[in-house]
C-alpha positions, 0 to 999 in steps of 0.5 A: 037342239041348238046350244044357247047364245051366253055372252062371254060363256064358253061350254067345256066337254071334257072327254074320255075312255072307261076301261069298258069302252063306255065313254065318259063326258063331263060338261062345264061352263067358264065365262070370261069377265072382259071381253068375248073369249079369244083362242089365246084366252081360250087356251090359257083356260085349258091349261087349267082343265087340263090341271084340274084332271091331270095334274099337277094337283092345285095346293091341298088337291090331287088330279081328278083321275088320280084314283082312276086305274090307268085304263081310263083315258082322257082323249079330248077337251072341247071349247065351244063358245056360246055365242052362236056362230063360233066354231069349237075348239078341241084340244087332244088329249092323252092323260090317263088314270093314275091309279094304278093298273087294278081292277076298275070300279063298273064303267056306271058307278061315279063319284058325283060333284056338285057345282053351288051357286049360293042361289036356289034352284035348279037353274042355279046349280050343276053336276059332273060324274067323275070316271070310274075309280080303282076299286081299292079307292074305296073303304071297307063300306064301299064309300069314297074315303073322306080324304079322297072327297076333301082332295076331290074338293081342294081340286076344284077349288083350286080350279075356281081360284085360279080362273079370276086371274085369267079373266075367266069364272067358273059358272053354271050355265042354265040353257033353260034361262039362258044366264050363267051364274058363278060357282061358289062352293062344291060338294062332293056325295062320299056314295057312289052314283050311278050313270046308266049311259055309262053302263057296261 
């Protein structure tokens, strides 16, 4: 199925390796406020996404795989722009896990990240699964640690504030209505999901 055309819009696809083998993706959308995104603009917002997973951490956060064992990858960042006839761009990668080399959580269980709008919907909103964390990232009830989801939540919130001056916003773009619509605030569930694509 062909990707949508959304003006200004650019699909993010951050890639990489669970300890498993399984891959783990998660998709973003970024949309500049002036002009069509060029490759110059493009690669001031992977600067960004590379920070917002690798570090160093915005003020209050901490890099995404900063709970991941070392055996998580980060291979690739794709940049396609919504614009029907752009080619994608893919930055490669070579970020780990910092959190040490113990045991991972299974490759399926994530810590999910919600993307709001302030609008209603399902149109309106979005979601990304994080990779696998370490397994002593968890508390003695097997929860994401409340410091661990409000460090996850200054992380992306840093990440959309550090895009305006760049003339890109963080977005949700729904393919369905063919908009995008800016984000506003993240949540982060302190129970792990489950992402059978991903199962070991």
């Amino acid at each position: 199925m062909p990707l949508p055309v959304i003006a200004n819009t650019v699909r993010v696809a951050v890639r990489g390796t669970c300890p498993s083998g399984q891959r783990w993706v998660n998709v973003l959308h970024c949309r500049t406020t002036t002009t069509p995104p060029t490759a110059l603009e493009i690669g001031s917002l992977d600067g960004q996404v590379s920070k917002l997973y690798l570090g160093p951490g915005f003020t209050g956060g901490s890099q995404l795989l900063g709970s991941c064992p070392a055996a998580v990858t980060l291979d690739d960042i794709t940049y396609t722009p919504l614009d029907g006839t752009s080619a994608s761009i893919v930055y490669a990668k070579t970020g780990v896990g910092t959190g040490g080399a113990t045991d991972s959580l299974p490759s399926q269980s994530a810590a999910g990240v919600k993307f709001n709008t302030g609008l209603r919907g399902r149109s309106k909103r979005g979601r990304v699964y994080l990779p696998p964390f370490v397994e002593g990232a968890s508390d003695l009830a097997g929860r994401i640690p409340a410091a661990t989801v409000n460090s996850i939540l200054a992380q992306w919130d840093g990440f959309r504030l550090a895009l305006p001056p760049l003339n890109w916003n963080h977005v949700v773009a729904s393919y369905k209505l063919i908009l995008a619509t800016s984000v506003t605030t993240y949540g982060v569930d302190r129970n792990y999901h489950v992402q059978r694509r991903r199962r070991d």
